[in-house]
N, C-alpha and C positions, 0 to 999 in steps of 0.2 A: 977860195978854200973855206974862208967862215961859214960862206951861203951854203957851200956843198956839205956841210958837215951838218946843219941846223933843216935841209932837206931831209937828210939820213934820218934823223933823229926824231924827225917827224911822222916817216915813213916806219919807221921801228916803232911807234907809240901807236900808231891806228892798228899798224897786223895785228898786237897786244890786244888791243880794245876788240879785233875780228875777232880773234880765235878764244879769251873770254866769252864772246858774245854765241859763240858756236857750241863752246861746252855748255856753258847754262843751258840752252836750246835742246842739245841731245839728251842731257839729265831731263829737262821738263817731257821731253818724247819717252824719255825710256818712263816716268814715272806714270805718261797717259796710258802707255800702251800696259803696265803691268795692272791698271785702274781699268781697262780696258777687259784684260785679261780676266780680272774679279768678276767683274759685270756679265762675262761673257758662260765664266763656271756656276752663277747663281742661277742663269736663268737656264743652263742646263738641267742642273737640280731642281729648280722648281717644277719645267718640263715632264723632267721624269716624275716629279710629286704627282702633279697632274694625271699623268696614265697612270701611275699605280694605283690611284684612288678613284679612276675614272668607273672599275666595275662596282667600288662601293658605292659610291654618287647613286649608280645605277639601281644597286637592289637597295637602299632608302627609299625611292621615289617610286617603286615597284610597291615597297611595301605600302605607304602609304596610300597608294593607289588603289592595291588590294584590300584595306579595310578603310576605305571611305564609307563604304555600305555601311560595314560596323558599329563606326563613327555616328552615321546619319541614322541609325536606327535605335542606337544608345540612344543619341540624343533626343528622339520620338518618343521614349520607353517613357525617359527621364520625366518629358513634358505631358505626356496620356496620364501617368500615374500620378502626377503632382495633387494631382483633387484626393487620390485615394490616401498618398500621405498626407494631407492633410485634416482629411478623414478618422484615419487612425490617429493624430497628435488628438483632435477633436476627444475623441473616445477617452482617450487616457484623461486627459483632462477635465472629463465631464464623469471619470468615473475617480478618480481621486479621493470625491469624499465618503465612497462606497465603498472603497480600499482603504481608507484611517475607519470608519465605522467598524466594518470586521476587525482590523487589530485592536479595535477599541474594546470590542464583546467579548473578545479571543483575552484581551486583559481582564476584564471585569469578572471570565469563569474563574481563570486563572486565583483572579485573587479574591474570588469565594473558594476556593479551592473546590469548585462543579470536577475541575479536571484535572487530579492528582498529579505528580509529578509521579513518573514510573522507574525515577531513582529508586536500587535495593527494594524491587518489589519481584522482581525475579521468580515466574510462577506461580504468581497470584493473580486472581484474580478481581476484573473491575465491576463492583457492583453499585448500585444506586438506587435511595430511596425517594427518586421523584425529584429530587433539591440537591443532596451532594450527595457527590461520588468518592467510593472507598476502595482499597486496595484489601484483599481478604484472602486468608485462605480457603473461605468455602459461605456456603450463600444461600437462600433459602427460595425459591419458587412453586407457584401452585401447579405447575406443571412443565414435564419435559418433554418433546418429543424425537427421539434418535432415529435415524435412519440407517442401517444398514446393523454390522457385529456392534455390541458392547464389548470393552475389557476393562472389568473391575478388579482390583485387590481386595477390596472388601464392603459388605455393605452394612450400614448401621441403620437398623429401622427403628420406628419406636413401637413401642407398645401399649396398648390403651389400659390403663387399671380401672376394672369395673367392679363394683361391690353389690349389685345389685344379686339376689339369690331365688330372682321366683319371677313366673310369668314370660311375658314375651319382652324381648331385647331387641331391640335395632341397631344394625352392627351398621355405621357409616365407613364404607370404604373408601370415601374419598381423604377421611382424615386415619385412617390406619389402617393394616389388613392383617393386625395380629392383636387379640379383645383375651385378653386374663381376666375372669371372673374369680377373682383372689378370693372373697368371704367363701365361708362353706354355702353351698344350695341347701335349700329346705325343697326344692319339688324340681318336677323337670321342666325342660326350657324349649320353647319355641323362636329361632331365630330368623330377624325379616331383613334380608341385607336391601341398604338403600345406597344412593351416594352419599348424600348427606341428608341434614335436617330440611334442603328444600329442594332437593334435585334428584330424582329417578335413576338408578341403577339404569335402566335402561337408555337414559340419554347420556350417562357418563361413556357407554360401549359401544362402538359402531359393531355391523353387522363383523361378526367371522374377529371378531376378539376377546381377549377373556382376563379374568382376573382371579387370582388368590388369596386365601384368607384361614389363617391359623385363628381356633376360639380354645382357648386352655377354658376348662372348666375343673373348680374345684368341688372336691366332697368331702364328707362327714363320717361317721359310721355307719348311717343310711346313704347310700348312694342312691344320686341321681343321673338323667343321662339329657341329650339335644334329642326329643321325641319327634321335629317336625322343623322344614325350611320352607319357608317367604321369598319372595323378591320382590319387592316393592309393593307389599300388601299380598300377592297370588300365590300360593301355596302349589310347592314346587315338589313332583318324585324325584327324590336325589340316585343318583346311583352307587351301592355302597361297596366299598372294595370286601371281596367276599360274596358277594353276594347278598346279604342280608343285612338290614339297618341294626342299629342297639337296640336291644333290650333294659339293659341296666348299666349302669357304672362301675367305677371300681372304689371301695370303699376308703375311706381314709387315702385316696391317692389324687393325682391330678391327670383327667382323661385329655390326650390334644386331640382335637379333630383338624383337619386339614380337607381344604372347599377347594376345588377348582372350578370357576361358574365360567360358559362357555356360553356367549351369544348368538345364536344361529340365524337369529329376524329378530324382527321386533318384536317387542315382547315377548321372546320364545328365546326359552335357556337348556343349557344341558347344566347340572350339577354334580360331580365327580365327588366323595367325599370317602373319609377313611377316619378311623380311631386309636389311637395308640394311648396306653396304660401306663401311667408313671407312679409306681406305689414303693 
């Protein structure tokens, strides 16, 4: 009976030890096959990663395909032009001290003041006497020449004051075209229009132009008159409005004549002239 009960007891202690041994076994199965299972849904998804990005794979390798040319001729641009960039660095470089000189000039007029600042000068204008330059309202020239309409508001001419009362006068036209012989006259006057004291009326005027010329003469209670016109020495038929030249003047008054000298050629003039009485 001992032995039979100490077999039992034995036989009850190993099935124990089996069927422990069979649970852990189907736990370690169940946990391969769910580790199984993971492994199994990753590489599906990856799968599907794969084709879904298999057409972008595709047009990458397209594109870069399609601009290899690109590439390979950027790149020829790059290495043909290398000489010419640095050709131009060259240039820059070599002109540097060509570039500080002008700022340097550009300073030096500056600070003669050659080149005004054009601060509050508004409609002035820039004049200059050779050395420095000024901002003005108005400016003096030996001559101007316009092309096309003038529009003036107004002109201010000068006038010449002459006191000479006898003989011949020489009216320079190039320094005035209006001669006041203010003194009374004692006889009458013969006038020789010139340009000036070294230059010919006739080289001041190209062909087919003309010039004007007011001479105020004064008188006395004997009146005198302009008996006879010059240009440039030649003694000139003027043509007189009327018809006919003066005879005399007007006494105690001041006679104006008015000249229009019209150059036709050379040395060949027409003279237009008229007289009005201021007594």
């Amino acid at each position: 009976m001992t032995n039979y009960s100490r077999n039992l007891s034995g036989q009850v202690s190993t099935k124990k030890v089996e069927l422990k041994v069979q649970k852990e076994t189907n736990t370690l199965n169940n946990r391969i096959d769910t580790v199984i299972s993971d492994i199994n849904t990753v590489l599906v998804s990856l799968n599907e990663s794969l084709v879904t990005n298999t057409t972008d794979i595709g047009n990458l390798q397209t594109v870069l395909n399609t601009n290899t040319l690109d590439l390979s001729t950027l790149a020829t641009y790059i290495s043909t032009n290398t000489s010419d960039i640095g050709t131009i660095t060259t240039a820059v470089g070599t002109n540097t001290s060509d570039i500080s000189t002008i700022n340097s000039n550009i300073s030096t007029l500056q600070g003669n003041e050659v080149i005004p600042s054009h601060t509050d000068n508004s409609g002035k204008l820039l004049t200059s006497n050779g050395t420095v330059s000024s901002w003005t309202d108005s400016f003096t020239v030996s001559e101007v020449t316009i092309s096309g309409t003038t529009r003036l508001k107004e002109v201010i001419e000068t006038v010449e004051m002459n006191t000479d009362t006898t003989g011949n006068e020489n009216i320079s036209l190039m320094d005035s075209s209006i001669i006041y012989l203010s003194s009374v006259q004692t006889g009458n006057r013969t006038l020789n229009f010139i340009g000036d004291g070294s230059t010919d009326l006739n080289d001041v005027l190209s062909d087919n132009e003309s010039i004007s010329c007011t001479v105020l003469l004064t008188n006395g209670a004997t009146p005198y008159y302009i008996e006879s016109i010059s240009i440039d020495g030649t003694l000139i038929t003027s043509k007189w409005q009327g018809g006919s030249a003066p005879t005399a003047g007007t006494a105690s008054g001041i006679d104006l004549y008015s000249f229009s000298i019209i150059k036709i050629a050379d040395a060949t003039f027409v003279v237009l002239a008229s007289i009005s009485d201021f007594s």
